[in-house]
Structure formats: C-alpha cells, structure tokens
One Martini backbone bead per residue (centre of mass of N, CA, C, O) as a GRO file, in nm:
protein
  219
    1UNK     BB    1  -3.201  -5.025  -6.119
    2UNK     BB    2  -3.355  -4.831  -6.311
    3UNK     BB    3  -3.467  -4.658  -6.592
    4UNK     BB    4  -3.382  -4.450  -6.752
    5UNK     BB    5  -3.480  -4.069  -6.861
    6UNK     BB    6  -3.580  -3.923  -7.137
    7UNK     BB    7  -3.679  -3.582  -7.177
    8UNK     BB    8  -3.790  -3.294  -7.360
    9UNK     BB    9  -3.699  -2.950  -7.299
   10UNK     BB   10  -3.839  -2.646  -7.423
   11UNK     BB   11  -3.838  -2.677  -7.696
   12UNK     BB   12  -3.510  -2.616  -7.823
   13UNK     BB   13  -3.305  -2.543  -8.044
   14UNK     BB   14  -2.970  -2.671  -8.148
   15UNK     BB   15  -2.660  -2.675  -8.293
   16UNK     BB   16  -2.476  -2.678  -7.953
   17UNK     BB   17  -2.578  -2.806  -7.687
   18UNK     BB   18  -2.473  -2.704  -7.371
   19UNK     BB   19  -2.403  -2.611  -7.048
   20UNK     BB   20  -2.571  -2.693  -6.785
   21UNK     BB   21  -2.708  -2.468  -6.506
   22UNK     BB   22  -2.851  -2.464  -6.223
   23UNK     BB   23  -3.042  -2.180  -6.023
   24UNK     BB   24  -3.187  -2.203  -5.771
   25UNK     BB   25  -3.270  -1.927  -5.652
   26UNK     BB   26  -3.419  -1.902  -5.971
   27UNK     BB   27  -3.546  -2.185  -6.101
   28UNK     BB   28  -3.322  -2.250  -6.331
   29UNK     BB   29  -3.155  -2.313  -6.687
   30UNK     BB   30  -2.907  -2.301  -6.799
   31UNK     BB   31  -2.729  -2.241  -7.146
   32UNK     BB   32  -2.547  -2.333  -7.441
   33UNK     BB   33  -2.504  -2.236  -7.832
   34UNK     BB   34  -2.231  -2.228  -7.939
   35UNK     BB   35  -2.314  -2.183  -8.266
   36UNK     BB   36  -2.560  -2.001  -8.195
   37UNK     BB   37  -2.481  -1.761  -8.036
   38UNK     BB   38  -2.643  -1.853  -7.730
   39UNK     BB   39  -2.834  -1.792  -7.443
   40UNK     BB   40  -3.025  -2.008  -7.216
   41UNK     BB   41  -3.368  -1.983  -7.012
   42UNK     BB   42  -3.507  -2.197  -6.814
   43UNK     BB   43  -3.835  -2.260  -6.687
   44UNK     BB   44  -4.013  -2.519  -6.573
   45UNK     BB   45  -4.275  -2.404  -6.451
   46UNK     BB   46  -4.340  -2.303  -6.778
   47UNK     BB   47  -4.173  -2.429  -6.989
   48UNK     BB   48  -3.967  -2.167  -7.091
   49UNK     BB   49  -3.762  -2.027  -7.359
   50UNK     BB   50  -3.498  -1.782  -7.282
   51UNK     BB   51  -3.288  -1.578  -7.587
   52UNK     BB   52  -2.966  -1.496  -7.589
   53UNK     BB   53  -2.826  -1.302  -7.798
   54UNK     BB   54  -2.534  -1.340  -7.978
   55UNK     BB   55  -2.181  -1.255  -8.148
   56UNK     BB   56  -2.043  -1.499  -8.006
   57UNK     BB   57  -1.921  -1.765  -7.933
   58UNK     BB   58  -2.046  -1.994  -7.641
   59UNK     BB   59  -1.891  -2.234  -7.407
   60UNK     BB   60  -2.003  -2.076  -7.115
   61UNK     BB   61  -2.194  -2.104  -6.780
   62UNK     BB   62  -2.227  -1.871  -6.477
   63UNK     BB   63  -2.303  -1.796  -6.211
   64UNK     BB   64  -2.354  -1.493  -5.983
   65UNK     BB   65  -2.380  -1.438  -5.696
   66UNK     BB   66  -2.483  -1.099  -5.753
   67UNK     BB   67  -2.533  -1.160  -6.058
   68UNK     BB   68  -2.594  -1.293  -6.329
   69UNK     BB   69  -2.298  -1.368  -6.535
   70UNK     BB   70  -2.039  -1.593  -6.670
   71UNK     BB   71  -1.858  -1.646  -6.950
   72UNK     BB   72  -1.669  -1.826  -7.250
   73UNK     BB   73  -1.597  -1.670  -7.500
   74UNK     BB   74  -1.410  -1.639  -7.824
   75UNK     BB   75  -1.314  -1.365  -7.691
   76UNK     BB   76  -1.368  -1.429  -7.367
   77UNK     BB   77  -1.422  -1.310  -7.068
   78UNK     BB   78  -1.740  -1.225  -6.923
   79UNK     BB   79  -2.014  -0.996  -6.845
   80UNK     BB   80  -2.396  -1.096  -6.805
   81UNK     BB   81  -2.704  -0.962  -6.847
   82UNK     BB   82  -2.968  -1.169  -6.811
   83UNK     BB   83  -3.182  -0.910  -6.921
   84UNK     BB   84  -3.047  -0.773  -7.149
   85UNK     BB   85  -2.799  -0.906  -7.311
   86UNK     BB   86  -2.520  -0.756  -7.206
   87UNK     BB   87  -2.215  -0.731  -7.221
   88UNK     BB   88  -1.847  -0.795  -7.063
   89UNK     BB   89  -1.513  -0.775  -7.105
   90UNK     BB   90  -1.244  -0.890  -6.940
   91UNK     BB   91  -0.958  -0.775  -6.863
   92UNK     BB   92  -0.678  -0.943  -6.843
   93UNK     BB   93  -0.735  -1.193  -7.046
   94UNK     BB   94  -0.778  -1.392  -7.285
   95UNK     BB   95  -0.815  -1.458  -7.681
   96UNK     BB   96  -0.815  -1.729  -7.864
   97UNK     BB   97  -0.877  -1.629  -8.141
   98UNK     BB   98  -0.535  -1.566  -8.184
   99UNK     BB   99  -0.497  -1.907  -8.173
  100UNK     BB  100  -0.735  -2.064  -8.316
  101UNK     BB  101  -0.954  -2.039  -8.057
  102UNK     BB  102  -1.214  -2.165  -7.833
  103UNK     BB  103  -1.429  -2.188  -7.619
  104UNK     BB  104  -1.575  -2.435  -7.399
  105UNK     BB  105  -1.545  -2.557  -7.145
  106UNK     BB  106  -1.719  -2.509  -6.788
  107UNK     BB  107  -1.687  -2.451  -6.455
  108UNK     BB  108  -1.672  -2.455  -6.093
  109UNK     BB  109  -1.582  -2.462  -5.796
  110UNK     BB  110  -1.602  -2.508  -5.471
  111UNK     BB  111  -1.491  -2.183  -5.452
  112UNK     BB  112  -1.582  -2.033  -5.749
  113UNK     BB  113  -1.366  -2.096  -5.956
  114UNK     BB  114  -1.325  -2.041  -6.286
  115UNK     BB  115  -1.324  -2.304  -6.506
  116UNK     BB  116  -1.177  -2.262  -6.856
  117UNK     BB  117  -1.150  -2.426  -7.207
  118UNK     BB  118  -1.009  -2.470  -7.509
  119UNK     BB  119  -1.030  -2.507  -7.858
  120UNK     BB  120  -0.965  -2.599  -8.180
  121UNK     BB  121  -1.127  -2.506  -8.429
  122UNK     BB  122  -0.990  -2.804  -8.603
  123UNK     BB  123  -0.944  -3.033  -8.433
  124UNK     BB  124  -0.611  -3.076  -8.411
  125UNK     BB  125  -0.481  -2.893  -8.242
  126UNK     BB  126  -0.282  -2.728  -7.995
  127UNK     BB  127  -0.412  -2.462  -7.899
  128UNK     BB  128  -0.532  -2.521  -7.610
  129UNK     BB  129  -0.655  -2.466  -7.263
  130UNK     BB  130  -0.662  -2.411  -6.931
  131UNK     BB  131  -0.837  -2.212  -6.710
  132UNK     BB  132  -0.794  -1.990  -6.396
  133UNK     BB  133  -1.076  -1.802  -6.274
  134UNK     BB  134  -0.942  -1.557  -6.029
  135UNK     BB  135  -1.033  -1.228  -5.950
  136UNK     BB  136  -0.990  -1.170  -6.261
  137UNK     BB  137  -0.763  -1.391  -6.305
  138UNK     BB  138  -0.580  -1.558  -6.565
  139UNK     BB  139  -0.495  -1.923  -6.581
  140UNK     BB  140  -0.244  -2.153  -6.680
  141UNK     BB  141  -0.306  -2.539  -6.617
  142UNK     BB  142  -0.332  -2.634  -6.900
  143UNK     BB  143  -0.120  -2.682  -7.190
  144UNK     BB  144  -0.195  -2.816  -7.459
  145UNK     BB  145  -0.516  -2.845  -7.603
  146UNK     BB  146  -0.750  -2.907  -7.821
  147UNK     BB  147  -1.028  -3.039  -7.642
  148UNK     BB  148  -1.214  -2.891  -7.383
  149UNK     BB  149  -1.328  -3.137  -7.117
  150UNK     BB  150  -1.504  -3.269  -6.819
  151UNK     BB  151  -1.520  -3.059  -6.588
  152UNK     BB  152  -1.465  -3.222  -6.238
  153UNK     BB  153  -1.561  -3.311  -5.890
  154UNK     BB  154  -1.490  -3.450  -5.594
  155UNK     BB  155  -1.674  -3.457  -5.341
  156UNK     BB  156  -1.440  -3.439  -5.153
  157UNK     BB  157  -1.241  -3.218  -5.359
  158UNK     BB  158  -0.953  -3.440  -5.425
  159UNK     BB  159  -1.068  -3.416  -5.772
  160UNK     BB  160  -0.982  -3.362  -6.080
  161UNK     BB  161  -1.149  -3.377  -6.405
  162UNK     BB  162  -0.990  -3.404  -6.778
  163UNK     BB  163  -1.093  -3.357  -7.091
  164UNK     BB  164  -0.905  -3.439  -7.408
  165UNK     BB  165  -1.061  -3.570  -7.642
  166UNK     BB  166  -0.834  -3.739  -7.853
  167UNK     BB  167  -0.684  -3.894  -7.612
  168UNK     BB  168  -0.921  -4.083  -7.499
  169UNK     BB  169  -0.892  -3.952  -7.181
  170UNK     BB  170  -0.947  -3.963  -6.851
  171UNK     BB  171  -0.855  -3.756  -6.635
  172UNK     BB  172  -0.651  -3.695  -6.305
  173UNK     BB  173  -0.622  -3.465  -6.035
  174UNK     BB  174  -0.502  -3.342  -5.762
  175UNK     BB  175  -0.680  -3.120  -5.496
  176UNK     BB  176  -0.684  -2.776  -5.416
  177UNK     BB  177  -0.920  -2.614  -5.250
  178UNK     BB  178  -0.802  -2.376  -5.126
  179UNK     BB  179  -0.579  -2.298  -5.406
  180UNK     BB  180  -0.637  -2.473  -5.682
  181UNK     BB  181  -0.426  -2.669  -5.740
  182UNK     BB  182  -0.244  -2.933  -5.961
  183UNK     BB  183  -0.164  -3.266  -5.964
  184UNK     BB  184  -0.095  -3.615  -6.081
  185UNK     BB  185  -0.125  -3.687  -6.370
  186UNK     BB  186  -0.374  -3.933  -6.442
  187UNK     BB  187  -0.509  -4.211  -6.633
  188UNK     BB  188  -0.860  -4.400  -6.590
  189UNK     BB  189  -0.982  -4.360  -6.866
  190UNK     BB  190  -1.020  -4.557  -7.181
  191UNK     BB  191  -1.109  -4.535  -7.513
  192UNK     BB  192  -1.145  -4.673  -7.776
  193UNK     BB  193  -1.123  -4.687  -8.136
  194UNK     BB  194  -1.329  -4.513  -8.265
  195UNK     BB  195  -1.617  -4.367  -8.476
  196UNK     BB  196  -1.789  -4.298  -8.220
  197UNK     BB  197  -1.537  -4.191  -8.031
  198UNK     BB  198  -1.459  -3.861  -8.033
  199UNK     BB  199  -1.591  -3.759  -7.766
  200UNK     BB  200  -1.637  -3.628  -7.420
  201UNK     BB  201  -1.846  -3.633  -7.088
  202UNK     BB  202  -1.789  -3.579  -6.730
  203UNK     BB  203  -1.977  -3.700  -6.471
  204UNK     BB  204  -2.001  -3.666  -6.105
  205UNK     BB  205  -1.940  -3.861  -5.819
  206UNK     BB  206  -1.869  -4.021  -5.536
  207UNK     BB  207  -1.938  -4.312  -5.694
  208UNK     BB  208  -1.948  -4.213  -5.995
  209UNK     BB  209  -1.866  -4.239  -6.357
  210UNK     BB  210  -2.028  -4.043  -6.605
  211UNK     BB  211  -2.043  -4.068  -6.982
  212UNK     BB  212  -2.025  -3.877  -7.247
  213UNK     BB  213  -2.053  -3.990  -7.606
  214UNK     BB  214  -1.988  -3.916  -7.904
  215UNK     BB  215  -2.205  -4.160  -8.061
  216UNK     BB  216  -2.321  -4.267  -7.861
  217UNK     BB  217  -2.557  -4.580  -7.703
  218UNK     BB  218  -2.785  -4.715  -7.540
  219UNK     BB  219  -2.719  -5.084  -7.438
   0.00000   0.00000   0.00000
C-alpha cells in the first residue's frame, strides 16, 4: 500500500473546519466552520473557496436532494440557501442550546434520513442526544451523550457507527436500513487513556475502520 499524501486545498483557515461533504452532482465541497460560524463551498476545478457566514455555530451540513442544504446549527436544524446564504428553523425540532448544548457531527443514511448528534458545551456532562432527522421530524436514537462524533454505516447498510468522544469507544449497532431502527449497542474498539486521545472520528468502508484521533499523528 503507498504512503498516503495529504496536501491543502482551498487555503481557507478555519477555527474548527469539520464536516467536509462531496456533492457529485454540482462537483463541489461542502464543510464547515463550527466556531467561525460559517459554511463553506470548495470548488475544485477553480481552486476557490467560497463562505457563507452565519449567526451561530454550525456542526454540520448535507445537501437537499432538491437544492440547497440541511443544517444542524447551535439552536436547531435549518433549512440553507447556498446561494443567498439565508437559513429558515425547521419547526418542531430540538434546540440544544435550552440544554446547554451545541450540535456537532452528523450524516445522512443511506436512505436519506439524516443523523445529527449534540454535545455539552463545556465537554463534560451529557447533555446531548443523537438525533434521526426523518420528513422533518426529529427523534432521540441514543439519549445522554456528552460529545457526539464519527457517525456512519457499513458497505452493507447493516451496521451503524457512533462515537462519544469521552468514552473513548468506537460503538457499532445492527442497523435496519428500511427503518432506521439501530439496536444491539456494543463497543469495538477501545482507545486507551492518553493525553494524545482526547477525540476521534470514524471513517468506514466495506473492510476496514479508519480513525482519525485529535491529538494523534501519522507514523
């Protein structure tokens, strides 16, 4: 296997650049800005990085089938306008900051329905949720998580992902994918107790789990 390479695109600094998503279709890249409280639109073919500013943090960002995208800023999930760069609340959703808490990671299943989890403000209490985002209505799947990260499923559709970062605990739940249901919670991979270890997000494919570690480093 070759050595991966890693190289900087886009050159936009960022305060806490997470959440990059691919959109074939319009062959750009989403991500954004959690504490800069911004979305940005990568566009590779120019090389140009283009920011939409918000009002408040933004933990994560998928697009709409039908355009735009969904949101899951600090005070609810969002309906944006890539273009104008104007959100709309969706009505009866959750708003984390009521419990002292912020949206961070969050997915799309592959049927769609989309994964946004939150997590406590001062990282320390649980005081977030993992939540499915489904024709807009918005349910707890895993209740009482501090720091909520590294959602995704297996090629198969049969297996889903879910780090609380605190935990240092990589979770797998059987997934019914016509459903959504997840059930079956048990940990797979354990980190030990570093000062290195603080974070982690997961990335699958078909055969293997790769971790990314805040703290940790190539070698």
């Amino acid at each position: 296997m070759s050595e991966p390479v890693v190289e900087v695109i886009g050159h936009t600094h960022a305060r806490l650049g997470e959440g990059p998503m691919w959109v074939a279709k319009d062959k750009v890249l989403l991500w954004v800005d959690i504490m800069g409280q911004a979305v940005h639109v990568y566009d590779p073919d120019t090389d140009k990085d283009r920011t939409i500013q918000l009002d408040q943090k933004v933990g994560t960002i998928v697009p709409r089938k039908n355009g735009g995208a969904i949101v899951a800023l600090h005070r609810g999930f969002a309906e944006l306008d890539l273009q104008t760069g104007e959100y709309k609340l969706l009505p009866n959703t959750p708003d984390p900051s009521q419990d002292g808490a912020r949206f961070n990671d969050g997915k799309c299943d592959p049927r769609g329905r989309l994964w946004a989890g939150s997590m406590d403000l001062d990282e320390k209490d649980s005081k977030g949720n993992l939540y499915m985002l489904d024709k807009g209505v918005a349910t707890v799947q895993v209740p009482n998580v501090t720091i909520s990260n590294g959602l995704c499923w297996s090629g198969d559709h049969k297996r889903f992902f879910f780090i609380d970062t605190p935990t240092r605990s990589v979770d797998c739940f059987d997934y019914d994918v016509d459903t959504g249901n997840i059930s079956n919670r048990r940990s797979i991979i354990s980190i030990f107790p570093s000062t290195s270890f603080s974070s982690c997000l997961v990335v699958l494919t078909c055969v293997y789990v790769f971790l990314k570690i805040w703290g940790g480093r190539m070698g």
